[in-house]
Backbone as CSV, one residue per row, in Angstrom:
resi,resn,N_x,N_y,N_z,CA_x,CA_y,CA_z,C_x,C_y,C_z
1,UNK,-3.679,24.171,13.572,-4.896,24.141,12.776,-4.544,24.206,11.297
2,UNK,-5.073,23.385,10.385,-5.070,23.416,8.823,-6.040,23.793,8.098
3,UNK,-6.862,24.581,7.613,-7.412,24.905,6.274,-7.326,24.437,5.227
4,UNK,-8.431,24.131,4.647,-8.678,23.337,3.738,-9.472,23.652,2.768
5,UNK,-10.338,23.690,2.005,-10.970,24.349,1.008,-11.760,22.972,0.087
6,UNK,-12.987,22.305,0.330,-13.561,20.903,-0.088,-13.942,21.661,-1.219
7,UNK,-14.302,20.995,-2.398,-15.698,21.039,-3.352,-17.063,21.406,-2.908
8,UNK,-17.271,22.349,-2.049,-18.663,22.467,-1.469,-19.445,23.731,-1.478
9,UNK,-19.701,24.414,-2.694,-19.986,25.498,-2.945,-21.281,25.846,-2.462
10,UNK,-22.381,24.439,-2.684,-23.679,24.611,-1.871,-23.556,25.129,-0.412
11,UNK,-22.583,24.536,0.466,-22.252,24.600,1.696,-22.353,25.998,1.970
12,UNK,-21.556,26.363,0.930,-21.083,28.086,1.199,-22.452,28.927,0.713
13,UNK,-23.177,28.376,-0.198,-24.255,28.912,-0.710,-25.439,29.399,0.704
14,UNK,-25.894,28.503,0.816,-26.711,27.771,2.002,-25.935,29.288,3.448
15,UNK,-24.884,28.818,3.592,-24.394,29.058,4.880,-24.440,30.794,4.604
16,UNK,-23.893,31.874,3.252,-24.209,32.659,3.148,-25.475,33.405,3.161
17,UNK,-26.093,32.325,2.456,-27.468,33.364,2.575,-28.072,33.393,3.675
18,UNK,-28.187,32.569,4.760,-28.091,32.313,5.963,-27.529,33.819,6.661
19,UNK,-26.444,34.295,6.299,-25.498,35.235,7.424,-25.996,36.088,6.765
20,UNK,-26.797,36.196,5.662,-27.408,37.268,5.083,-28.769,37.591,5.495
21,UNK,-29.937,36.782,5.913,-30.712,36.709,6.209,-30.645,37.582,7.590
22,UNK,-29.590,36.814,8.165,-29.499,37.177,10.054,-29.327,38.243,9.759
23,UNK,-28.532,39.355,9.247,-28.093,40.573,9.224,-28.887,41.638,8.877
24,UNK,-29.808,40.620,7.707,-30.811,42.154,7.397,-31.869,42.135,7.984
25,UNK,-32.216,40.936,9.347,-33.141,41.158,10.031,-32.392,42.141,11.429
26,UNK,-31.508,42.591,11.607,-30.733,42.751,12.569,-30.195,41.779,13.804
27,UNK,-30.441,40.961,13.522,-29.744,39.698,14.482,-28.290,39.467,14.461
28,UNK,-27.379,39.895,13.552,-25.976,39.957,13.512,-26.350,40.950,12.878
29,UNK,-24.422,41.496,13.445,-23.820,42.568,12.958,-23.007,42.359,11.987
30,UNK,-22.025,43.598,11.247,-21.088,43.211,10.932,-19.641,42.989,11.935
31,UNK,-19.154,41.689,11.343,-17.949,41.459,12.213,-18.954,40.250,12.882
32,UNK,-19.442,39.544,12.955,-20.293,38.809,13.684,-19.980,37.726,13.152
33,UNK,-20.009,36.271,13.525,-19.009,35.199,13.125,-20.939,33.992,12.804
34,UNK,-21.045,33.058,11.787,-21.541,32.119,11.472,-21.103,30.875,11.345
35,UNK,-21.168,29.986,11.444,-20.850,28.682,11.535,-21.573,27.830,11.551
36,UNK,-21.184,26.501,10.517,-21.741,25.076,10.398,-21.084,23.650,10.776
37,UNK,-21.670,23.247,11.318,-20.943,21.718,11.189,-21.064,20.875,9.714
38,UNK,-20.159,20.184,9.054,-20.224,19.615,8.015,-20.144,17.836,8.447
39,UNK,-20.974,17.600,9.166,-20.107,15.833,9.738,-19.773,14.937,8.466
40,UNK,-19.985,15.576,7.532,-19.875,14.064,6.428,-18.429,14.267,6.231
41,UNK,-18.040,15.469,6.051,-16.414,15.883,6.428,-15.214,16.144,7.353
42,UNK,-16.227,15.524,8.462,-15.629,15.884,10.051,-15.009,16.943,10.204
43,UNK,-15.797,18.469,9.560,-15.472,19.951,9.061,-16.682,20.473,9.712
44,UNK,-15.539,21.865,10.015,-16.745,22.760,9.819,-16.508,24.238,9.433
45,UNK,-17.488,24.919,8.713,-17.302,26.398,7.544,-17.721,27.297,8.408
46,UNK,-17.221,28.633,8.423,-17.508,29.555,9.199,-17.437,30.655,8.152
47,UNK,-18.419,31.605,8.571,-18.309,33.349,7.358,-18.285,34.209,8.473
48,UNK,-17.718,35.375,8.203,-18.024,36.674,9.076,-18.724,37.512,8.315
49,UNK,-20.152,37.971,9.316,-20.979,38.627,8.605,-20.462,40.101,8.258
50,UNK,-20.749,40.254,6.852,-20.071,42.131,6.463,-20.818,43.049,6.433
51,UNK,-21.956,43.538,5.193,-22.877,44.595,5.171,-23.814,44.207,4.887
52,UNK,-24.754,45.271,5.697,-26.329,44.485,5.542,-26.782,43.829,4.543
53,UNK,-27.723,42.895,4.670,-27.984,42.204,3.741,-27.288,41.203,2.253
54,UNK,-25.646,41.701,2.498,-24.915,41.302,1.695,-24.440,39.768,1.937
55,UNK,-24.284,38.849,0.986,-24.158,38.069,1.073,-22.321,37.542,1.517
56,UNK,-22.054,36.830,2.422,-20.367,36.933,2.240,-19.714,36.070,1.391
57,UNK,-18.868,36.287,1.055,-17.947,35.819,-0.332,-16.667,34.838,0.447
58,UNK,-16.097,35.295,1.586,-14.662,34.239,1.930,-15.435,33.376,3.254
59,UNK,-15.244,32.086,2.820,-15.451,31.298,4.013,-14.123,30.378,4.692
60,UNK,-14.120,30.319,5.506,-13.274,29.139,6.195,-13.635,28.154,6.714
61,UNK,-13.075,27.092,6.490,-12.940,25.693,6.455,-11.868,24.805,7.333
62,UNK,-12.034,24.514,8.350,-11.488,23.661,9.807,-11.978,22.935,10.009
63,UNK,-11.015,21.397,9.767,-10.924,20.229,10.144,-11.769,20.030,11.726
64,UNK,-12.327,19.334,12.050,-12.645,18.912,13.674,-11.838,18.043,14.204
65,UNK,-10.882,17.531,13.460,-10.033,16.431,13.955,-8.816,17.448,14.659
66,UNK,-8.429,18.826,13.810,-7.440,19.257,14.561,-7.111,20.334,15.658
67,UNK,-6.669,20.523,15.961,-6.158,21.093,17.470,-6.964,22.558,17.654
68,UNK,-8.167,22.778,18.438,-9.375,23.482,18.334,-8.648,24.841,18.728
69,UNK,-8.639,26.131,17.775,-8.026,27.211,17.886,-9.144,27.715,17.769
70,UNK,-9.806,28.366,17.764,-11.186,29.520,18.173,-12.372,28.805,18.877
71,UNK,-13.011,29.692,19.260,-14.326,29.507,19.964,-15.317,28.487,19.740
72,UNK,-15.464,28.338,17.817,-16.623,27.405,17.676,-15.747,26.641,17.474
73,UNK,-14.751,26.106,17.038,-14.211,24.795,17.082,-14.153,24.088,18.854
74,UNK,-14.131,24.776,19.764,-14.120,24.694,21.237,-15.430,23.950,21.524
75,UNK,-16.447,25.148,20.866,-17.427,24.166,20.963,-18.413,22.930,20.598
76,UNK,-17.666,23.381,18.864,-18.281,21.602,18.186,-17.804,20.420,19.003
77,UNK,-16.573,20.356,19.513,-15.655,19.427,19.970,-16.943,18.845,21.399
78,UNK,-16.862,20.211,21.915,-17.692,19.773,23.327,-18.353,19.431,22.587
79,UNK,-19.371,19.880,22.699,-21.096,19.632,22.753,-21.479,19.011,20.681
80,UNK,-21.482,17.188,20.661,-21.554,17.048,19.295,-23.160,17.397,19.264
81,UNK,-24.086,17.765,19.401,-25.322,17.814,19.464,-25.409,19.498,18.568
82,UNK,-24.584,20.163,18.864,-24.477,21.676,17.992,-24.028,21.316,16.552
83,UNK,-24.692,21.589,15.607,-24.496,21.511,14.192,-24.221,23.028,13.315
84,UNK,-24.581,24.327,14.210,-24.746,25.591,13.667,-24.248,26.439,14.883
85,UNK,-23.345,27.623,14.627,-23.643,28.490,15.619,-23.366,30.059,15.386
86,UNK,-24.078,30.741,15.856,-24.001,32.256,15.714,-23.436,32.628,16.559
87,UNK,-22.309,33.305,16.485,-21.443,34.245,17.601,-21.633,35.949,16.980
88,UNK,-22.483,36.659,18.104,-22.632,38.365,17.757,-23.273,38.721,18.802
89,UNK,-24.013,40.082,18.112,-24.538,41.017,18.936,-25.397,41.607,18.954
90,UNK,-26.602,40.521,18.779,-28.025,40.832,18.784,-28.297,41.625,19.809
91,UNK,-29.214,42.600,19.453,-29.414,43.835,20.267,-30.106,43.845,21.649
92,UNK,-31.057,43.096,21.890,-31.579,42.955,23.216,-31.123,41.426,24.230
93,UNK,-30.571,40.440,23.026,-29.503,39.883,23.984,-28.651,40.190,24.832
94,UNK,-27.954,41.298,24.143,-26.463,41.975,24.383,-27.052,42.077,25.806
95,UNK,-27.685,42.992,26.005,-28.726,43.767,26.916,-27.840,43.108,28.309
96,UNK,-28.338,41.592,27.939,-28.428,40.631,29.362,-26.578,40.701,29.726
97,UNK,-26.075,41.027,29.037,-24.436,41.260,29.499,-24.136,42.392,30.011
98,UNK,-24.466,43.340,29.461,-24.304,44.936,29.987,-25.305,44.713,31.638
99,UNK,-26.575,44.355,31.819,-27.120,44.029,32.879,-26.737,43.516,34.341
100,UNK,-25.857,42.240,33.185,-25.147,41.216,33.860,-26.175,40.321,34.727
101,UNK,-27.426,39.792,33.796,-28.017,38.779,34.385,-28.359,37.637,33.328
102,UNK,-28.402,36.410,33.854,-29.299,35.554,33.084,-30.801,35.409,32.940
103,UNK,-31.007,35.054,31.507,-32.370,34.926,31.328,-33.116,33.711,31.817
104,UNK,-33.752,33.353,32.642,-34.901,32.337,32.884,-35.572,31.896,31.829
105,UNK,-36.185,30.554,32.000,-37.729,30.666,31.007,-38.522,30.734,31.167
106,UNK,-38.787,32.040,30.484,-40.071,32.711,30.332,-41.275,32.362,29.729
107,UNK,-41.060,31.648,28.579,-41.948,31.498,27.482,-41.752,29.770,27.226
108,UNK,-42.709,28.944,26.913,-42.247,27.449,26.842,-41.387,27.065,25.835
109,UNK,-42.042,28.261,24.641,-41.415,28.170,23.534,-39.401,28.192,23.380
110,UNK,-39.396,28.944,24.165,-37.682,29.190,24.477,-37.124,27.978,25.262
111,UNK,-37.875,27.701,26.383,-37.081,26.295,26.983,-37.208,25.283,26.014
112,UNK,-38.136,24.850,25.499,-38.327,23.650,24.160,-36.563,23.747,23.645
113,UNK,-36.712,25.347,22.791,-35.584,25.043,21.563,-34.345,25.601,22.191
114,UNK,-34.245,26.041,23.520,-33.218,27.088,24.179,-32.707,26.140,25.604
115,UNK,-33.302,26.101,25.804,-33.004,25.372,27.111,-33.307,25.980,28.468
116,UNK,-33.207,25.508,29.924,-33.816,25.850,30.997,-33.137,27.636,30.574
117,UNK,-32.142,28.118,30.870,-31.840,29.729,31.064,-30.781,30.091,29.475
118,UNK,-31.064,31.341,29.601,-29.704,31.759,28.660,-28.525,32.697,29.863
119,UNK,-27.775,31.460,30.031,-26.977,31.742,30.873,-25.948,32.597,30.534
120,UNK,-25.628,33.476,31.538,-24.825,34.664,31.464,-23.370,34.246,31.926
121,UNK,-21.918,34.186,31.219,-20.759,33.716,31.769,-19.565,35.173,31.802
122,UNK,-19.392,35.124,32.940,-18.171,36.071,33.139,-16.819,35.766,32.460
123,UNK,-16.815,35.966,30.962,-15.231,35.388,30.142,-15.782,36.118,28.743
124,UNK,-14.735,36.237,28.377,-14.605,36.999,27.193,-14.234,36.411,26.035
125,UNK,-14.719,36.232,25.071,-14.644,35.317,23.387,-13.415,34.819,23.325
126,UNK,-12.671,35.873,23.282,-11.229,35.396,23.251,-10.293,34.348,24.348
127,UNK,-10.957,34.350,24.958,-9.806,33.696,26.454,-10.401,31.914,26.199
128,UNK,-9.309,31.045,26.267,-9.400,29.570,26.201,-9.569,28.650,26.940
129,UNK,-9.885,29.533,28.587,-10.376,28.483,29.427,-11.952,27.903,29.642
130,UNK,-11.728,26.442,29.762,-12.861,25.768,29.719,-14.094,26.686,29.866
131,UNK,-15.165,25.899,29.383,-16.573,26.644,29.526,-17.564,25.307,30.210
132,UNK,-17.275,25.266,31.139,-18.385,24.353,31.546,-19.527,24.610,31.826
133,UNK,-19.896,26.049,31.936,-21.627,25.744,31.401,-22.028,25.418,30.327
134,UNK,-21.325,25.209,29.276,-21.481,24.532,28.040,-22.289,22.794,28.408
135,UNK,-21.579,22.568,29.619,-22.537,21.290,29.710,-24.170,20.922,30.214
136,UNK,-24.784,22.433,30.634,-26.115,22.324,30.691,-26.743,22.019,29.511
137,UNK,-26.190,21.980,28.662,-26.757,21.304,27.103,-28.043,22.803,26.416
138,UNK,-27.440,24.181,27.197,-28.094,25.038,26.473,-27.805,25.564,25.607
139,UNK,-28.703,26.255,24.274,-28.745,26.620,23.238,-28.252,28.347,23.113
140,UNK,-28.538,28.518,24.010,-28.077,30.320,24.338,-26.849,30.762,25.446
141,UNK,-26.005,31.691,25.339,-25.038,32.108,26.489,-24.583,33.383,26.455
142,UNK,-24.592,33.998,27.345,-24.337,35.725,27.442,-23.146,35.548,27.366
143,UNK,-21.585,35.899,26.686,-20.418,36.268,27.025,-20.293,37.722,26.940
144,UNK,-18.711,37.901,27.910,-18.981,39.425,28.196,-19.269,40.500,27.063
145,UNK,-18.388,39.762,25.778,-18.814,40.498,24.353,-19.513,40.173,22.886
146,UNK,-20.061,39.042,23.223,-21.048,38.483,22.331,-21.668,37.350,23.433
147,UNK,-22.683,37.115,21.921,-23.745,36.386,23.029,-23.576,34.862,21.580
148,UNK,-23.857,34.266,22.351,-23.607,32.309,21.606,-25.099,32.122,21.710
149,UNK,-25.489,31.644,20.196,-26.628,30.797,20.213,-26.446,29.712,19.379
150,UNK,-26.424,28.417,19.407,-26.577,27.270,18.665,-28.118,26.670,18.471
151,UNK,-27.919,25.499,17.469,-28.891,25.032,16.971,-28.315,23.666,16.530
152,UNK,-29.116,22.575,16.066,-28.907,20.987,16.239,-28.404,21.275,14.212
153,UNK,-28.982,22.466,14.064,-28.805,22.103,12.010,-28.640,24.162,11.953
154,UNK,-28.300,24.181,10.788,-28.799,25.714,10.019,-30.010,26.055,10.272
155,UNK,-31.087,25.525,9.771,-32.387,25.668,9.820,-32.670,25.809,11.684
156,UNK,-32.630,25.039,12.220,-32.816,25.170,13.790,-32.539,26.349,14.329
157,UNK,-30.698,26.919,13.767,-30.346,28.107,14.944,-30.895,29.127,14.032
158,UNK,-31.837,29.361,12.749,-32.075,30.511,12.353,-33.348,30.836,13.224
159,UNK,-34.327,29.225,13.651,-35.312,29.817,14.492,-35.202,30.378,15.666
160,UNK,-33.770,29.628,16.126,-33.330,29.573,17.532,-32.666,31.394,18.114
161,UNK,-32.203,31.567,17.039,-32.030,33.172,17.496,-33.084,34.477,17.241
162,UNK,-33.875,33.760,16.721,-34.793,34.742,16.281,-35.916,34.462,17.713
163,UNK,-36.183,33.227,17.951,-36.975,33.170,19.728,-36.080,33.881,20.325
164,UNK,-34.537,33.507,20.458,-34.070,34.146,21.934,-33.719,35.503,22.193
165,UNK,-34.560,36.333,20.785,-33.941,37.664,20.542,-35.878,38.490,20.897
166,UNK,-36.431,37.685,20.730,-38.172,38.006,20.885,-37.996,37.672,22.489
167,UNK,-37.033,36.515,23.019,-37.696,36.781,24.268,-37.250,37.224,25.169
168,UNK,-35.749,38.086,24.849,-34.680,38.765,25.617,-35.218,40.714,25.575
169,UNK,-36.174,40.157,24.193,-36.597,41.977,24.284,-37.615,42.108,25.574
170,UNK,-38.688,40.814,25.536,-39.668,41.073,26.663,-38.928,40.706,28.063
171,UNK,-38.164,40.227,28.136,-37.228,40.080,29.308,-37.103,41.595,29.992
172,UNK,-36.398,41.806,28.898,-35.344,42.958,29.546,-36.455,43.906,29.856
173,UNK,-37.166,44.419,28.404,-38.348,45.632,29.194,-39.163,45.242,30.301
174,UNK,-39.303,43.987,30.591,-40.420,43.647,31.853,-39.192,43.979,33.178
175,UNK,-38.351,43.439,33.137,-37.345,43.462,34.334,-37.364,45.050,34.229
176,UNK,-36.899,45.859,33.506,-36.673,47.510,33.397,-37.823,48.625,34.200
177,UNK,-39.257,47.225,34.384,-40.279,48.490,35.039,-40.214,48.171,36.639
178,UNK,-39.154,46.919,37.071,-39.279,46.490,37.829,-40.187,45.370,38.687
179,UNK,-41.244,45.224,37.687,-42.042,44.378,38.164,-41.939,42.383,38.452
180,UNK,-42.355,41.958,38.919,-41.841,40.269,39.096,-41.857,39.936,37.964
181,UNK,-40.933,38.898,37.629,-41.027,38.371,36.091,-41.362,36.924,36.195
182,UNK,-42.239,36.346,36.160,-43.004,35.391,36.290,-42.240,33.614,35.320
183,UNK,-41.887,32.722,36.206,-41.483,31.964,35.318,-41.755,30.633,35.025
184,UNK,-41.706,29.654,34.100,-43.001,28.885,33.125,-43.073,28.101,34.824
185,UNK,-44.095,27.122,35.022,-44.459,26.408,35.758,-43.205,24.973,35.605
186,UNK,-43.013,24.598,36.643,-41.808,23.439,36.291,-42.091,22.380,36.116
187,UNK,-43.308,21.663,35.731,-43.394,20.900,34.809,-43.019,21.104,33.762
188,UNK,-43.846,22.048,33.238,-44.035,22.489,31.429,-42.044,22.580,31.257
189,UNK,-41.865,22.825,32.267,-40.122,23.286,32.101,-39.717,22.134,32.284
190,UNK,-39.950,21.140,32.694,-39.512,19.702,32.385,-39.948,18.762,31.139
191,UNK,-41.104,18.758,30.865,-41.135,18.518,29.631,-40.886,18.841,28.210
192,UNK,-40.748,20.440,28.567,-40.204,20.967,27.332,-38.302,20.856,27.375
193,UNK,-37.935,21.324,28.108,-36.609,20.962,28.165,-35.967,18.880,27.998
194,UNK,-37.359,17.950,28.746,-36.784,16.903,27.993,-36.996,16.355,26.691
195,UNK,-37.639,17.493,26.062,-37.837,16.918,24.585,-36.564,17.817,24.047
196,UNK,-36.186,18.799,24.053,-34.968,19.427,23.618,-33.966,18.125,23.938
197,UNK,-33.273,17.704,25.177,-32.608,16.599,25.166,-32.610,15.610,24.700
198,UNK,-33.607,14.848,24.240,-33.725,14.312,23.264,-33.596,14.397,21.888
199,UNK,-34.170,15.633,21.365,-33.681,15.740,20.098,-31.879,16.271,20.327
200,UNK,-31.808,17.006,21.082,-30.070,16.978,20.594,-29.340,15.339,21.165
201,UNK,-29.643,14.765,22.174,-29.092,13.394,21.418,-29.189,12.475,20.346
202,UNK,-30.414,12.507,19.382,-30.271,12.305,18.315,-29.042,13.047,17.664
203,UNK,-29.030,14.471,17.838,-28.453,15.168,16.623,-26.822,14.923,17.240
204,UNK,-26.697,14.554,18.151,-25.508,13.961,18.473,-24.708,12.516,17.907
205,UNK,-26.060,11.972,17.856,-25.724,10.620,17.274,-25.398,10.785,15.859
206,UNK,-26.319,11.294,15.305,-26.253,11.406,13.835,-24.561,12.245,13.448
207,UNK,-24.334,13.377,14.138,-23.365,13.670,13.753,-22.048,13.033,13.693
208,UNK,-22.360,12.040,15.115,-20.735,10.966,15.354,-20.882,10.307,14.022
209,UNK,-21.680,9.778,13.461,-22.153,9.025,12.200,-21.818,9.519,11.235
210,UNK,-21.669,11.108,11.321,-21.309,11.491,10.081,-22.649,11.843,9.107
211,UNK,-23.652,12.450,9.572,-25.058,12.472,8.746,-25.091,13.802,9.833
212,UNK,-26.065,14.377,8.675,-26.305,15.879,8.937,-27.759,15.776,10.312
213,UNK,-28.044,16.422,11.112,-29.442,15.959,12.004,-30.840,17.145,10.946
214,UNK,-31.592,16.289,11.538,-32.883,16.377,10.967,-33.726,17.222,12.134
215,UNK,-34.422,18.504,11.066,-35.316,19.496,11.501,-36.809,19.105,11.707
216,UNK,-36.466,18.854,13.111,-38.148,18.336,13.685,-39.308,19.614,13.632
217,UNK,-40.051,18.632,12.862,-41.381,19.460,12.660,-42.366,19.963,13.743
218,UNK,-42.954,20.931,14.478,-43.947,21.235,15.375,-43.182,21.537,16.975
219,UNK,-44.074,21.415,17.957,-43.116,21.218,19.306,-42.970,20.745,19.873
């Protein structure tokens, strides 16, 4: 892997206040990893979030062309449709790992921008073997010590973790009284999940292209 360092201070601008935002809402921690895709640079910038609300100052910068050494480079490579991703330890996500279950969809709103489940995987951040549930084309994933949420842009995964963190809290307390947890009707779960596929093959296309994807308005 090579490091590199572009002219792109907006990048870093943008992408900080971003890891700043997440943090002082409590959605990352510190030590909690951010990341962008850059396609016009076939790059992508990553910050580790530090103290609340603080903005971070050192970013890193990895080629996509070369030999994928951490987690989000693992996964830009797979899945070109991810443009953003949060690796941490949102608090009622976590939940679903310590539990050790996956989340269903509950809410339409979550299958739309999340996908059918936020699937729960037995592997740990660090370890380099394949992830093939990565190919259900979902937006959320329990690992044993952080939880993965992506998004098609910046703007996308800031909404995207902030739903899957609203709907992992009502998850978990509804499952906790024991009662049935009721889940969307499977239509609505087919149509909302094939409009998610669709927009991330756009944002797939656009990225092979080298163009940033575009934040669809409404649902």
């Amino acid at each position: 892997m090579s490091i590199f360092q572009p002219p792109t201070s907006a990048v870093e601008h943008q992408l900080g206040l971003a890891a700043a935002r997440l943090s002082g809402k409590g959605l990352l921690k510190p030590g909690d990893q951010l990341s962008q895709r850059i396609p016009e640079l076939n790059a992508f910038v990553k910050v580790m979030v530090t103290a609340r609300n603080d903005v971070p100052a050192d970013f890193e910068w990895v080629r996509l062309s070369d030999t994928p050494a951490d987690l989000h480079h693992r996964i830009y490579r797979a899945r070109p449709d991810v443009g953003a991703i949060a690796a941490g330890r949102p608090t009622w996500t976590s939940w679903l790992s310590r539990i050790d279950l996956s989340m269903p969809g509950i809410f339409d709103e979550q299958i739309r921008h999340l996908g059918i489940e936020a699937r729960r995987i037995g592997m740990s951040s660090s370890e380099t073997a394949p992830m093939p549930a990565l190919s259900s084309g979902a937006n959320a994933y329990c690992l044993d010590d952080l939880v993965l949420c992506f998004g098609m842009g910046l703007e996308r995964l800031l909404l995207n973790i902030e739903i899957l963190e609203k709907c992992a809290e009502c998850y978990v307390l509804a499952q906790s009284t024991g009662a049935e947890v009721k889940r969307i009707p499977w239509l609505i779960r087919f149509i909302a999940n094939g409009r998610l596929r669709k927009d991330q093959k756009e944002a797939a296309a656009r990225h092979l292209r080298g163009e940033r994807s575009i934040l669809k308005a409404g649902y």
